[in-house]
C-alpha positions as CSV (number, residue, x, y, z in Angstrom):
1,X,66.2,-5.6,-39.2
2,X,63.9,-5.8,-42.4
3,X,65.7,-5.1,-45.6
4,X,63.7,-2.1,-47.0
5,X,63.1,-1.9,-50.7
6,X,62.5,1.7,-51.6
7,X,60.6,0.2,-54.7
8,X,60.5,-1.3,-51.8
9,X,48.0,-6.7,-54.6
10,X,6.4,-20.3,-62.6
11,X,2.1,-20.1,-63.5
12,X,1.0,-18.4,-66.6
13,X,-2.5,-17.7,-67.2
14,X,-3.5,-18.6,-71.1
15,X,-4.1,-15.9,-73.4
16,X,-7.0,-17.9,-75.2
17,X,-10.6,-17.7,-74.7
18,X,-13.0,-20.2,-74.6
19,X,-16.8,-20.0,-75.7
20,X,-20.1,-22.2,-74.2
21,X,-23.9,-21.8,-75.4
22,X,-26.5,-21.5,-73.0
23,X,-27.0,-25.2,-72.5
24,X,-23.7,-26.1,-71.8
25,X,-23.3,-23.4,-69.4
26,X,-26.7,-24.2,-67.3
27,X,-25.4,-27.7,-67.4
28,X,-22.1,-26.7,-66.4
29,X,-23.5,-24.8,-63.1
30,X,-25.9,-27.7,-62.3
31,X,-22.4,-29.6,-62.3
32,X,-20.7,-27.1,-60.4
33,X,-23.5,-27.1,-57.7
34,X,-23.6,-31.1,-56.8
35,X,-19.9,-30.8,-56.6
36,X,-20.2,-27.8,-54.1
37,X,-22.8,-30.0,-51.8
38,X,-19.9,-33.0,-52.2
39,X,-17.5,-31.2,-50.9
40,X,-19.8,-29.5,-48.2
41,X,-21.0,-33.0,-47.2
42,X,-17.3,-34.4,-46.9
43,X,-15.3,-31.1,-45.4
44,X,-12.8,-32.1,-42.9
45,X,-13.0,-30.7,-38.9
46,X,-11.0,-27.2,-38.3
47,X,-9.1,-28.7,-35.7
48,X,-7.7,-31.2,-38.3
49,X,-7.3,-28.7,-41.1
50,X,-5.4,-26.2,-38.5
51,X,-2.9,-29.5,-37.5
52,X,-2.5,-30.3,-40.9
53,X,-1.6,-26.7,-41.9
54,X,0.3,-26.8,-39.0
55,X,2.1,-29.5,-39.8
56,X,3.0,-28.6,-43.4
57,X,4.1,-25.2,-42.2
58,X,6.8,-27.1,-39.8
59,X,8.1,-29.0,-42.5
60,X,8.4,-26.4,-45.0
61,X,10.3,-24.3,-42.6
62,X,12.8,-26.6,-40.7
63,X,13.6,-27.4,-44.7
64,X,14.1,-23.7,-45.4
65,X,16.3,-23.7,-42.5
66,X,18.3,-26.5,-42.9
67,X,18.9,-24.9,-46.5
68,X,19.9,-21.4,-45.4
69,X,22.7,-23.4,-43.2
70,X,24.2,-25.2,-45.8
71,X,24.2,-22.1,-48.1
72,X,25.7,-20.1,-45.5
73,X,28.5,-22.6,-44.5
74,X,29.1,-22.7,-48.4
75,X,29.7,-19.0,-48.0
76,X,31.5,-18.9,-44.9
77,X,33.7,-22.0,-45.5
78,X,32.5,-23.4,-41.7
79,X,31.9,-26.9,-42.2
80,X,32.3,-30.1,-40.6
81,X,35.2,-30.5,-42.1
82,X,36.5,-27.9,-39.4
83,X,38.1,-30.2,-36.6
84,X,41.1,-29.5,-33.6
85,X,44.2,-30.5,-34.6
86,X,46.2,-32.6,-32.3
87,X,50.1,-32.3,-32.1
88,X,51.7,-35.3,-32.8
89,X,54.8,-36.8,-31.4
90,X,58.0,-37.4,-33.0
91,X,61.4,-38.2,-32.2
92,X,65.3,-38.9,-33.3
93,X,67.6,-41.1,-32.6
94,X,69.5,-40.7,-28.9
95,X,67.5,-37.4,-28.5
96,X,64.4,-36.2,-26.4
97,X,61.1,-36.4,-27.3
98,X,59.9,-33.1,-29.3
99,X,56.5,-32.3,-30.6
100,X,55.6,-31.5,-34.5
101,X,53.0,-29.1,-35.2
102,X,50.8,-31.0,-37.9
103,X,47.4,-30.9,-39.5
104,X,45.7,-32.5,-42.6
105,X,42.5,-30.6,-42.1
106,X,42.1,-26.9,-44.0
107,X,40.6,-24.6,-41.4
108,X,39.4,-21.0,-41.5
109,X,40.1,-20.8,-37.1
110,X,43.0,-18.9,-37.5
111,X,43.2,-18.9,-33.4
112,X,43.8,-23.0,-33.4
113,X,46.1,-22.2,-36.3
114,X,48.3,-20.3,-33.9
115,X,48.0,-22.1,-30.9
116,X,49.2,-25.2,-32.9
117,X,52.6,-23.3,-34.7
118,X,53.3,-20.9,-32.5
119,X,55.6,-23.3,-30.3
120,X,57.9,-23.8,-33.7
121,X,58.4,-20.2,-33.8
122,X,61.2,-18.1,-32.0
123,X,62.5,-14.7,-31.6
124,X,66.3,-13.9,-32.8
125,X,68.2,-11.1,-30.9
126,X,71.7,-10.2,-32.8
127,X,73.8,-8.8,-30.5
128,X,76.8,-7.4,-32.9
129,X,79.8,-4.9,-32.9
130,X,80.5,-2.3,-35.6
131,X,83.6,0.1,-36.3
132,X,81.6,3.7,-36.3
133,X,83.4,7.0,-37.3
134,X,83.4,9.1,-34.1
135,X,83.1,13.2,-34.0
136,X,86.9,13.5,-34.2
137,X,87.3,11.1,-37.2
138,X,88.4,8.2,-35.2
139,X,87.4,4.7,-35.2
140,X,85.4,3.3,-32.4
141,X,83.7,0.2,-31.6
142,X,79.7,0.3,-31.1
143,X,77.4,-2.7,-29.7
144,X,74.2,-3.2,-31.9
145,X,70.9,-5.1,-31.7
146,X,68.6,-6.4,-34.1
147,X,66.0,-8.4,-33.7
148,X,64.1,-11.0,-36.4
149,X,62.9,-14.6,-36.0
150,X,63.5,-18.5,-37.0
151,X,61.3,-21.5,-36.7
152,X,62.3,-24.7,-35.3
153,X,62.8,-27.6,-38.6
154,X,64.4,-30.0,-36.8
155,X,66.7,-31.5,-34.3
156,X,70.1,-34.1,-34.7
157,X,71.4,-35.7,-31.2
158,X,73.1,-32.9,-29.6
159,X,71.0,-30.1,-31.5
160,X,68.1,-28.1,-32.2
161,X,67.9,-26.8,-35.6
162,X,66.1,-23.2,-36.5
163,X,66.0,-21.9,-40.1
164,X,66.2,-17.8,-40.2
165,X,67.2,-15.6,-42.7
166,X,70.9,-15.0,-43.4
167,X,70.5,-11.1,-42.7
168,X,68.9,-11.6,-39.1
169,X,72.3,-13.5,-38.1
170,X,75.1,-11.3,-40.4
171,X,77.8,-9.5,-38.7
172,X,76.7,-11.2,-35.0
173,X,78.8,-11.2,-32.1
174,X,76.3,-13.0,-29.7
175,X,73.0,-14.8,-31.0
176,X,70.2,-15.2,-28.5
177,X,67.2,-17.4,-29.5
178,X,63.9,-16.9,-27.4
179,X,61.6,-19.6,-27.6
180,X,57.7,-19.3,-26.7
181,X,57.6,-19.5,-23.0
182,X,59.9,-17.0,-22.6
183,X,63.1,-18.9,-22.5
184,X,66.3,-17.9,-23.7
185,X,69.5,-19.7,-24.9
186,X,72.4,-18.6,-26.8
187,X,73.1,-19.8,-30.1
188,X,75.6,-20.2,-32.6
189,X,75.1,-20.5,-36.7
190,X,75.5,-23.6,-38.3
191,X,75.4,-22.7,-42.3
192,X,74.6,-19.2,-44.7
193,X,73.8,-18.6,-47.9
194,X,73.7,-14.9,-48.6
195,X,72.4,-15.4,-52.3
196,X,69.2,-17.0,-51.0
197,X,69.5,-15.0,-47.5
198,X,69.2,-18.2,-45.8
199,X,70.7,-19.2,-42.4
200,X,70.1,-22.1,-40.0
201,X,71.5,-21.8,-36.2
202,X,71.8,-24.4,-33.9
203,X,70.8,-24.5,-30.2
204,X,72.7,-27.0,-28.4
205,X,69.8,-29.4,-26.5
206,X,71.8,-29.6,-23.4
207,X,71.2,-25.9,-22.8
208,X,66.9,-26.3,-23.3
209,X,65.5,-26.9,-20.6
210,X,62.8,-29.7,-20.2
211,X,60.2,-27.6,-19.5
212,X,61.0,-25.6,-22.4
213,X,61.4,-28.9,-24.6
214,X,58.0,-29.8,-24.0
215,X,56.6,-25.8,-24.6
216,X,58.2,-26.3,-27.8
217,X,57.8,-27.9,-31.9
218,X,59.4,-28.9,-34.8
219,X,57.0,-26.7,-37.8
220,X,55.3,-28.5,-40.3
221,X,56.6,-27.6,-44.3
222,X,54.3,-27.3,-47.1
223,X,54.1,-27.7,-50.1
224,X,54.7,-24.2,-51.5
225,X,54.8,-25.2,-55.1
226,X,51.2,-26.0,-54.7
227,X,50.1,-22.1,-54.1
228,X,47.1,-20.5,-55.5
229,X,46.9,-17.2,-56.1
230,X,43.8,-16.1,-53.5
231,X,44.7,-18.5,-51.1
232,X,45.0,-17.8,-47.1
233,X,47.8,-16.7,-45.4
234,X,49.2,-16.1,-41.9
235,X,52.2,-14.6,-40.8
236,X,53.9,-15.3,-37.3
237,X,57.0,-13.4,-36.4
238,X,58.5,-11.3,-33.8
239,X,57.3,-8.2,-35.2
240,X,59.3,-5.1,-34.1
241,X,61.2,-7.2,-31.7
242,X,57.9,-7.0,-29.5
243,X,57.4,-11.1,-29.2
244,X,55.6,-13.5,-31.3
245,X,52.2,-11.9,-33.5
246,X,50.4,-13.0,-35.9
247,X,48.8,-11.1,-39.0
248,X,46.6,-12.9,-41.9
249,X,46.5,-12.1,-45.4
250,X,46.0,-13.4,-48.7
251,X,48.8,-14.7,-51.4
252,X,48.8,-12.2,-53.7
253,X,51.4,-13.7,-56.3
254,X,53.8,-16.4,-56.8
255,X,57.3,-16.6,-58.7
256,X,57.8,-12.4,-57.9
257,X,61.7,-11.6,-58.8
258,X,63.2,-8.9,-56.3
259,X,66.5,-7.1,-56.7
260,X,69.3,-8.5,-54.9
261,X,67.2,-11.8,-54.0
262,X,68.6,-14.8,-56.5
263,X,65.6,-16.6,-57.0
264,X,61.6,-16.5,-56.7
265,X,59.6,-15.0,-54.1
266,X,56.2,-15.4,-52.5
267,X,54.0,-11.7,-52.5
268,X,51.2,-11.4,-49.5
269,X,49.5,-9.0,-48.1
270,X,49.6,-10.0,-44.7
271,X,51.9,-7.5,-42.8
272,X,55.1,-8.2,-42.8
273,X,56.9,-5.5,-40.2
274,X,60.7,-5.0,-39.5
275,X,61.6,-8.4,-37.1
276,X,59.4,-10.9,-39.0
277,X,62.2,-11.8,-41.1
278,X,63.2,-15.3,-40.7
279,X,59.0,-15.8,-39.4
280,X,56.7,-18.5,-40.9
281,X,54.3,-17.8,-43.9
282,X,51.8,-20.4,-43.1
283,X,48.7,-22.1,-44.8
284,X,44.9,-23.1,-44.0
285,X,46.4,-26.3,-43.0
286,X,49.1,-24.3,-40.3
287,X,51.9,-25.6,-42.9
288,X,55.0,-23.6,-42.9
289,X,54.7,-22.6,-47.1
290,X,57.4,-19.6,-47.2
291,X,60.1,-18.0,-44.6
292,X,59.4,-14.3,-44.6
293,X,62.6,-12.2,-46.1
294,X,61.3,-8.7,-47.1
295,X,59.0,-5.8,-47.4
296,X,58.8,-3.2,-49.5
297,X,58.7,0.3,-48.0
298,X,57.7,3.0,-49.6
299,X,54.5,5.4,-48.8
300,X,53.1,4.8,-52.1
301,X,53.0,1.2,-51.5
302,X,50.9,-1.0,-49.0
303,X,50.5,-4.7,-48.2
304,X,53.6,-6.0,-50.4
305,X,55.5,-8.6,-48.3
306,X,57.8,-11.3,-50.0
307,X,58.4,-15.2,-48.9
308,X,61.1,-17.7,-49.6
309,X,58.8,-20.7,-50.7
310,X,60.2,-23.1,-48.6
311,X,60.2,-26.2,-51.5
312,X,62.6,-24.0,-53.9
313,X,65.1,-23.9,-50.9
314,X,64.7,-27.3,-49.1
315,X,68.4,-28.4,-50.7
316,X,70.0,-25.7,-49.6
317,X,68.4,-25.5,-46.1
318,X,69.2,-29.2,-45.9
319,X,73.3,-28.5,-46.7
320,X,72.8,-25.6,-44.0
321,X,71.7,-28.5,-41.4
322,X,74.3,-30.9,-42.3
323,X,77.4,-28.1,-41.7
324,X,79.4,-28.3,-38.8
325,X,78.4,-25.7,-35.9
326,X,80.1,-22.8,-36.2
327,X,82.1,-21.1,-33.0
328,X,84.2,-18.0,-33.5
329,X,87.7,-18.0,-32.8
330,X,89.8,-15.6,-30.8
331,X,90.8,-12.9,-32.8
332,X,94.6,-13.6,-32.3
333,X,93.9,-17.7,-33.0
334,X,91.9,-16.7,-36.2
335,X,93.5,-18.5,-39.9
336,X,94.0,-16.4,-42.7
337,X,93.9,-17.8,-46.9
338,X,96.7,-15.3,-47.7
339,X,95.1,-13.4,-50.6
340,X,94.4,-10.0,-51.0
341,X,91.1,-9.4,-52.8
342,X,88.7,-7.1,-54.5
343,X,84.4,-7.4,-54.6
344,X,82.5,-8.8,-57.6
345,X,79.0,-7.4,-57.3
346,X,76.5,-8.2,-59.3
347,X,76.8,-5.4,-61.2
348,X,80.5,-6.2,-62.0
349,X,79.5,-9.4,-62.4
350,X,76.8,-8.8,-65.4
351,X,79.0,-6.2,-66.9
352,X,82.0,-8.5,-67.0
353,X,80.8,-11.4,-67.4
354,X,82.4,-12.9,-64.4
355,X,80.8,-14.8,-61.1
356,X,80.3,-13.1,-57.8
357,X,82.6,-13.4,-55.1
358,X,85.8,-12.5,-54.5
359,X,88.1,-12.0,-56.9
360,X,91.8,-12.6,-56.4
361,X,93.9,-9.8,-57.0
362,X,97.1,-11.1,-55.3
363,X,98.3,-14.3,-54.0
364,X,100.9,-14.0,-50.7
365,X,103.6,-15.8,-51.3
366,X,104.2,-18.8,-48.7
367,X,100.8,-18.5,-47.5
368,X,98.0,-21.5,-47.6
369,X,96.9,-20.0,-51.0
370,X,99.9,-20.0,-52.9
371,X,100.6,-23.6,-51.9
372,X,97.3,-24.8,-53.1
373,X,98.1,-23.3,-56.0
374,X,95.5,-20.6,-56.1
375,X,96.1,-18.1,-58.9
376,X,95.6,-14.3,-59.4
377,X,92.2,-13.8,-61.6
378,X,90.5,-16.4,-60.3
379,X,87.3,-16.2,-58.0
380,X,86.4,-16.9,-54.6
381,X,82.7,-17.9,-54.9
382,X,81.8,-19.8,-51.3
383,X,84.1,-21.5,-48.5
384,X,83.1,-24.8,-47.1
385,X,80.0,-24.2,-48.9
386,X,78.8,-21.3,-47.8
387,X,78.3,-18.7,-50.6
388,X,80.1,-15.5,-50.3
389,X,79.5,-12.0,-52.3
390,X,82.4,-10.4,-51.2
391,X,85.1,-9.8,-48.8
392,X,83.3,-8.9,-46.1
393,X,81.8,-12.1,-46.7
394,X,84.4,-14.4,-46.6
395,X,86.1,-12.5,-43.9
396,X,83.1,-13.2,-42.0
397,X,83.0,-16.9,-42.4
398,X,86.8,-17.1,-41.9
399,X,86.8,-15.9,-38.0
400,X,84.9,-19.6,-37.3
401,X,89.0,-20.8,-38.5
402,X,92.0,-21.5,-36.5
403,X,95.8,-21.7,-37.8
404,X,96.4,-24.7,-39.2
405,X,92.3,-25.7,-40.5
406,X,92.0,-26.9,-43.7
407,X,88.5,-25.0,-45.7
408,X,87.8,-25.9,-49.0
409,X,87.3,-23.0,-51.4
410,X,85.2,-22.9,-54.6
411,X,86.9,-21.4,-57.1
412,X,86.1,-20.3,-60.3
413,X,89.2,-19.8,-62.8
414,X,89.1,-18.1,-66.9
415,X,89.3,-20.1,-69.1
416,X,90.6,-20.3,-73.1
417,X,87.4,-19.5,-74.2
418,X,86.7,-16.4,-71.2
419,X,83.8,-19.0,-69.9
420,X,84.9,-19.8,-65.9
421,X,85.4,-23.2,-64.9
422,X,84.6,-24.6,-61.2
423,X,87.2,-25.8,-58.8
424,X,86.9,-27.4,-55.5
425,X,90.8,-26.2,-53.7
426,X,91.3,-27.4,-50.3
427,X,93.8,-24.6,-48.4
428,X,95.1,-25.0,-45.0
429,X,95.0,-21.7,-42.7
430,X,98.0,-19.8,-42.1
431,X,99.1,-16.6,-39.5
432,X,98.1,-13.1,-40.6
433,X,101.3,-11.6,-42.4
């Protein structure tokens, strides 16, 4: 369930010569000669000259071999510095006892790596139901699944908290969440933000079960601000909705813009494959640096994968946490704002200077919208604080209401001037008309 991008990484001998008479030179060999008988006279035994070469020889080669290990652990980046990481224990308030994937030690054993994140790493089935046009030209209802993946960030007293991307979990009718011994529990979405393509779903810890609680971690986050260009990188994900993989790469670039993305993204070159969406981009230290969102597909192109750096986002993801958990509503129970609306796509939106979201092309009259004095022109732009783009948007985020709920809308009304001015407008829910 990738979004595909269709545009979519040292001796010298001297040169001088000397010159001696006869004299000097018969003197000079008589010299020569009593130094010759010297040395005869005071030559040291073979046995000791053959230890003593021996001996040098030994030294000289367990310190050429002591060198060529350095050099090569220089090379290799294997060092002492290389240790096993242990998993450390955390734990909330009122809740059970959860281990965090952690290390403070760069390491080039990608196998440790994965042993010690894979636990904070699940697979995301979206089990959904869409309106297809059938051979006759009617309407008919068709079950769909997807598949993508979320890693565990956290937990609160009744919950266990996964971040994903908001396309894994759009348009779901049932979420499943597969953790890495195999387990699976339903789930139910706590907070989206489309513009960032953001989600976090929540797990309710009553349904885990203790085995599967102790199988399991909280990730570690990074410090993706910190990047260098060159660096390692590893990708975990459920790749092709197979299970849990792992690929390894490099960071190719930071602060890449992509169409349709508000924001800036991580590039790699470690394989990023339909169902690693909502994975972990990780670091030498096993750190969770980026949340894998994209690809782009095209036969021209290879090895260009994109990340959501998880320290641009940690706001949001932290609003996403703190929303109520999100249950959908029987269709006949479901809340309407009593507006009819139109979409304001980006395009719209630059052309016309005017926000994205959903703009307000007629008020109902009597409805929860006309008496919170909502207005025609104005803007829909996010509901409880989830962003929306558009109708289908808001519609989606509405069937978590009943009749008689109060959401708070933000609005975004014309001014004087043609600039649009932000409102907070808290409307209760009312019947479909």
């Amino acid at each position: 369930m990738e979004n595909q991008y269709s545009y979519y990484t040292s001796d010298q001998n001297s040169s001088g010569q000397h010159t001696m008479d006869n004299q000097d030179m018969n003197s000079q060999n008589m010299n020569d000669s009593s130094q010759n008988r010297e040395k005869k006279k005071k030559k040291a035994p073979r046995w000791l000259q053959a230890a003593c070469l021996g001996l040098i020889f030994g030294l000289v080669a367990s310190a050429a071999f002591q060198t060529s290990n350095i050099i090569a652990g220089k090379i290799t980046g294997n060092s002492a510095e290389v240790s096993n990481k242990q998993a450390k224990t955390t734990t909330t308030a009122n809740s059970a006892k959860l281990t965090t994937s952690s290390s403070s030690t760069v390491t080039t054993d990608i196998a440790e790596i994965t042993k010690n994140v894979m636990p904070s790493v699940v697979s995301i089935t979206n089990m959904s139901v869409q309106q297809v046009q059938n051979f006759f030209g009617g309407i008919q209802e068709q079950k769909s699944e997807s598949a993508g993946s979320g890693i565990i960030i956290g937990q609160n007293d009744e919950e266990l908290l996964i971040v994903t991307n908001n396309h894994v979990v759009e348009g779901c009718d049932t979420l499943t969440v597969t953790f890495t011994d195999e387990e699976s529990v339903e789930a139910n979405i706590k907070g989206t933000n489309p513009d960032k393509d953001l989600a976090v779903v929540a797990v309710s810890l009553d349904k885990i079960k203790d085995s599967t609680m102790d199988a399991i971690a909280v990730a570690t986050l990074g410090d993706s601000s910190k990047l260098q260009v060159g660096e390692p990188a590893i990708a975990i994900g459920n790749a092709l909705g197979y299970g849990q993989s792992v690929t390894t790469g490099i960071i190719s670039a930071t602060e890449r813009t992509l169409e349709g993305y508000d924001g800036k993204l991580i590039q790699t070159d470690a394989a990023i494959n339909p169902g690693n969406s909502g994975g972990a981009l990780l670091n030498a230290k096993g750190e969770v640096i980026g949340i894998n969102t994209a690809k782009i597909a095209e036969e021209k192109v290879e090895g260009i994968g994109y990340a959501i750096p998880v320290s641009d986002v940690s706001d949001i993801v932290t609003n996403l946490m703190n929303q109520k958990t999100k249950t959908k509503v029987a269709e006949n129970e479901r809340g309407y704002i009593g507006i009819k609306g139109v979409d304001v796509t980006s395009d719209s939106a630059q052309m016309y200077n005017m926000p994205t979201g959903v703009y307000i092309s007629e008020v109902l009259s009597g409805s929860g919208a006309d008496k919170a004095g909502l207005t025609k022109g104005s803007v829909i732009t996010a509901i409880d604080g989830t962003t929306v783009d558009g109708m289908e948007a808001l519609q989606e985020q509405l069937q978590y209401y009943r009749v008689g709920d109060k959401v708070t809308l933000t609005v975004q009304t014309p001014g004087k001037d043609g600039e649009y001015e932000k409102n907070d407008v808290e409307v209760t829910l009312g019947k479909q008309s």
